[in-house]
C-alpha positions in Angstrom: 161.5 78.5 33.0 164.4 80.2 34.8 166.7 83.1 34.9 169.2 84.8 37.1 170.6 87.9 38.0 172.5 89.7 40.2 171.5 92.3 42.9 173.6 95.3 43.2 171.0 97.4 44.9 172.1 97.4 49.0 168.9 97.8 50.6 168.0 94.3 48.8 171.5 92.2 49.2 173.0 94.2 52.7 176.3 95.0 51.3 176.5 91.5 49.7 176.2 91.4 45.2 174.9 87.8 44.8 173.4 86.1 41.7 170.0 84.6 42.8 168.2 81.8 40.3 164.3 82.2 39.5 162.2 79.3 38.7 158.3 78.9 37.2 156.7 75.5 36.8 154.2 73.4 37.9 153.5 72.8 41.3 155.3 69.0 41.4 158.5 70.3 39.4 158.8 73.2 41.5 158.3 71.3 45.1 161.3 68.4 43.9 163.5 71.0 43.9 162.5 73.4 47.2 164.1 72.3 50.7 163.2 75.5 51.8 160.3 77.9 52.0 160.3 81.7 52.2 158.3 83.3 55.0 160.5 86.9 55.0 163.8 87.9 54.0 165.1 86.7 57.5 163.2 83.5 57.8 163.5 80.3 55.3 162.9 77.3 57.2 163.0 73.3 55.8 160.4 72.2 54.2 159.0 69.2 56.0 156.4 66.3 54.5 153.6 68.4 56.4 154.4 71.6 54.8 154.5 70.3 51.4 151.2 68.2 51.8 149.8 71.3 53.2 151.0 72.9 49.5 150.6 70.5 47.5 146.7 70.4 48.9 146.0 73.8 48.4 147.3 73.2 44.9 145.0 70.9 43.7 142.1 72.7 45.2 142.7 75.1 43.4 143.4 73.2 40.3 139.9 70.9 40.3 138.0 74.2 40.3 139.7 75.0 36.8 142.5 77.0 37.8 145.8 77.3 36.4 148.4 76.8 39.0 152.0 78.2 38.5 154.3 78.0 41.7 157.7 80.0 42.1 161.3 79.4 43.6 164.3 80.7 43.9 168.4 79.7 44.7 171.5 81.1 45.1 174.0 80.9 41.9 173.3 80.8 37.9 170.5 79.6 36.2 173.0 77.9 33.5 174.7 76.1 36.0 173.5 73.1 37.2 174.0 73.3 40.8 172.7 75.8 43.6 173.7 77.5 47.2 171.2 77.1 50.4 170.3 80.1 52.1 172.9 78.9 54.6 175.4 78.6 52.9 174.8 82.0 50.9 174.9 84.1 54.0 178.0 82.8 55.4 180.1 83.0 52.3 178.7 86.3 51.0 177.3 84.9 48.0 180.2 85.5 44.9 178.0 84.5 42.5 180.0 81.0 42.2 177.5 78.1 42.6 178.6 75.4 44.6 177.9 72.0 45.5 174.6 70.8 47.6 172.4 69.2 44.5 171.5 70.0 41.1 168.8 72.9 41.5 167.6 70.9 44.6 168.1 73.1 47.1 165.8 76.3 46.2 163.4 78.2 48.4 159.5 77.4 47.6 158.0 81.0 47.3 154.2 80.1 46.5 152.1 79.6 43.9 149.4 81.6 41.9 146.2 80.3 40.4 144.8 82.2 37.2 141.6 81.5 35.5 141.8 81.2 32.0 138.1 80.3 30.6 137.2 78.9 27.2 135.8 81.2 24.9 131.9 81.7 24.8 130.6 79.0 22.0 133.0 76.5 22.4 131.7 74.3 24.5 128.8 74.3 22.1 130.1 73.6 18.6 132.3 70.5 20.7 129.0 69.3 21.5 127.9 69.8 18.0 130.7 68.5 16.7 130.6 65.3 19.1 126.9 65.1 17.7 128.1 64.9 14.2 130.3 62.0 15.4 133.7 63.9 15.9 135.9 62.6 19.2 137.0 66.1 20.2 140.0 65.7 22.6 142.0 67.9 25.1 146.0 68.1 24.6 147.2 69.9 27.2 150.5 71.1 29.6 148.0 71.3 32.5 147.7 69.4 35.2 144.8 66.4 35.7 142.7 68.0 37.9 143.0 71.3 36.6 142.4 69.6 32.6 139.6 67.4 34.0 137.6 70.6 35.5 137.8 72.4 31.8 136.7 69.6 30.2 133.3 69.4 31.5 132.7 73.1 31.4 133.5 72.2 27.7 131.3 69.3 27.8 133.8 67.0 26.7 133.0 63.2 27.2 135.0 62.7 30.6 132.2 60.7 32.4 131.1 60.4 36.2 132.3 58.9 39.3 130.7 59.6 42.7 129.4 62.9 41.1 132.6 64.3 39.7 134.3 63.9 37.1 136.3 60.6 35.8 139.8 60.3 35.9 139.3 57.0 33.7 138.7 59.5 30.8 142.4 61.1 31.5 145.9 59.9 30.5 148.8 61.9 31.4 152.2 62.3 29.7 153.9 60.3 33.2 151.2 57.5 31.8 152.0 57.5 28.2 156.1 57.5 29.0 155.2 53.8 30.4 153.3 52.2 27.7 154.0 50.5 24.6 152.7 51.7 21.5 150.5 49.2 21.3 148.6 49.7 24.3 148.9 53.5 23.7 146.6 52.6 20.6 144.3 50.3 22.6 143.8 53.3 25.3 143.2 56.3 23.4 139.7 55.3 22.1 138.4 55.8 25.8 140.5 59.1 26.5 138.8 62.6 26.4 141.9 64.4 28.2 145.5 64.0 28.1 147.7 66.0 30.7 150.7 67.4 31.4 151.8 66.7 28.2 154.8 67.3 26.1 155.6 68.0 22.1 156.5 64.4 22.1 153.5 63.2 24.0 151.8 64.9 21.2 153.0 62.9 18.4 152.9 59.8 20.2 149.1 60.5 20.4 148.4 61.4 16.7 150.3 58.2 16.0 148.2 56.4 18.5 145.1 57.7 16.9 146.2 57.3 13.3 147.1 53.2 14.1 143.6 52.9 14.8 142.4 54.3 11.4 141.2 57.8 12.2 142.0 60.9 10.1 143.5 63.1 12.7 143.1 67.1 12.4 145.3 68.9 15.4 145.3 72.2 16.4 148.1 74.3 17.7 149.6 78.3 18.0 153.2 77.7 19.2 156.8 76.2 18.0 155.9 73.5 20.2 153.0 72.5 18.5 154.7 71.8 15.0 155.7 68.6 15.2 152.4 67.2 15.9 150.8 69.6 13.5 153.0 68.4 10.8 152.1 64.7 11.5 148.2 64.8 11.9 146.8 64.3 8.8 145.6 68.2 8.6 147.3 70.6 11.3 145.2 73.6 12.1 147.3 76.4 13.3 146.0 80.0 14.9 146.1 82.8 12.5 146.7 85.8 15.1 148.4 84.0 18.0 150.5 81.2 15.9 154.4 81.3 15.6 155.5 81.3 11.9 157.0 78.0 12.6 153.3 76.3 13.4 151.7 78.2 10.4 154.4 76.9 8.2 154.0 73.0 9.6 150.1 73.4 9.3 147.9 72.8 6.3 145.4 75.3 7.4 145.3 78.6 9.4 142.3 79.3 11.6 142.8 83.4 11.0 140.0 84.1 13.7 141.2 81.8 16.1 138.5 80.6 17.2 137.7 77.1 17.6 134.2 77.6 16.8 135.0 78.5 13.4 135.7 75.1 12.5 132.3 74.0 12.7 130.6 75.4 9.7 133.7 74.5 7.9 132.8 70.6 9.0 129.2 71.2 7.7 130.3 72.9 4.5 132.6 70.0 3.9 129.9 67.6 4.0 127.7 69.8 2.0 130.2 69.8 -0.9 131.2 65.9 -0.5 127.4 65.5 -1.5 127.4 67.5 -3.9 130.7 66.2 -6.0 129.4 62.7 -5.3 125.5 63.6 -7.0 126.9 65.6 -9.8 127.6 62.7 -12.5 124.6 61.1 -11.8 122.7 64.5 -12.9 124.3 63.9 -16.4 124.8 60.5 -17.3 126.0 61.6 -20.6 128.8 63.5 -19.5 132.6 62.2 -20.1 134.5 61.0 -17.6 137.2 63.4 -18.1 135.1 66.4 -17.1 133.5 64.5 -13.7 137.3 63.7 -12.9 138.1 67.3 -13.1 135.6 68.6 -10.7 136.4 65.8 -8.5 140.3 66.1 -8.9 139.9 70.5 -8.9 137.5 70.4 -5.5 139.3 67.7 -3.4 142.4 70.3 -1.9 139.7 71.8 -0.5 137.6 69.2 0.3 139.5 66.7 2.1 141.1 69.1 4.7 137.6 69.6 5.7 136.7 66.1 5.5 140.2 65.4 8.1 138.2 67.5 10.7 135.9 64.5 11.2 138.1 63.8 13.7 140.0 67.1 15.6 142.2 67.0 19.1 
């Protein structure tokens, strides 16, 4: 994400109105593009290979304890152009707001990063292991990075295995990964994925797909207008009844109004409940015509087999 803007307050620009570029991202995004880093308003030096590994280190500390990690930039010039001003360059010319040449947004400022926790909901972790007991592969879809996706995972108990006492990163397939395979050996490597990361809408579809070439009934859930794709292609999408866009609720076939994930246990074992049920009935009257055990069947299965796609959910 980026914006721009102009500063026309002089205690911040020193006489000068320039337009200065923002930028959000993730830590690797952001770093391509910095050159520089910001210690004060007087002081942006280059930023060396040490500096950055120094970052970049920090970063993924903070991302293997679970951590969300959003790092920050900034430029000289518009955010719809595609080109950017050094600091240099800015304070000799007196910044005019025109953006020229040195790189394509590759010569920003590296401000920092943050790192937020964002926890899974109490009772999550439990109904995945429920559900995974039950014999539903529960997988993570996510924009976040490896470390930070692998670190979730097992707090959510999610099958992401062991090496040297940590997690594996065996069970984890990135969107980088998935750009570099065929779609055959896309299919042949989801059955032993738990976690895929830093992924995009399309990296989303090309999983379902993945999934659904090896037979399984997908179910997918998603909340935003990024999400409706894949939620259109699983067999049943599952979209969030408070926090959804309109455009996922409208590409889903159900909407989890709590939003909450646990909720989608009991409707598994209710499924299964009713499955047996249909399926006893016309042996309890042997008798009765075949038109009337059709209807029940025919009248109970739009809400039965959404239920019955939740035997397998990402």
């Amino acid at each position: 994400m980026a914006v721009s803007g102009i500063h026309e307050d002089a205690a911040i620009t020193r006489g000068f109105s320039r337009e200065v570029y923002y930028i959000k991202g993730s830590i690797e995004a952001i770093l391509d593009r910095c050159k520089f880093y910001h210690v004060n308003d007087d002081s942006t030096p280059g930023l060396d290979s040490n500096t950055r590994n120094v970052i970049l280190t920090r970063a993924n500390a903070a991302a293997s304890r679970g951590l969300r990690v959003l790092s920050m930039a900034y430029g000289y010039g518009s955010a719809s152009s595609s080109r950017s001003q050094t600091p240099l360059q800015t304070s000799n010319s007196g910044m005019n707001g025109s953006s020229t040449s040195l790189g394509d947004k590759t010569n920003l400022v590296f401000v920092g990063f943050q790192a937020m926790l964002d926890p899974p909901r109490r009772g999550v972790a439990d109904s995945i292991g429920l559900l995974q007991a039950g014999g539903v592969q529960v997988v993570m879809i996510t924009g976040d990075a490896e470390a930070t996706a692998l670190s979730i995972a097992q707090q959510l108990g999610l099958r992401v295995g062991r090496a040297g006492g940590g997690v594996s990163s065996s069970h984890c397939l990135t969107g980088q990964a998935i750009d570099q395979m065929t779609k055959g050996q896309l299919k042949e490597r989801v059955g032993n994925v738990s976690v895929f990361a830093r992924t995009t809408p399309k990296h989303k579809m090309a999983i379902v797909e993945a999934f659904q070439a090896r037979g399984k009934v997908v179910a997918m859930t998603g909340d935003g207008v990024n999400d409706a794709p894949a939620l259109k292609m699983a067999d049943i999408g599952i979209a969030m009844g408070k926090s959804g866009t309109d455009v996922s609720k409208e590409a889903a076939d159900a909407i989890l109004v709590d939003d909450n994930f646990s909720t989608i246990l009991p409707a598994v074992e209710e499924g299964e409940i009713s499955l047996s049920l249909v399926l006893l009935s016309p042996n309890d009257d042997l008798k009765a015509s075949r038109y009337s055990t059709t209807f029940k069947i025919s009248c109970l299965s739009s809400y039965l087999l959404p239920l019955l796609h939740l035997r397998l959910l990402l």
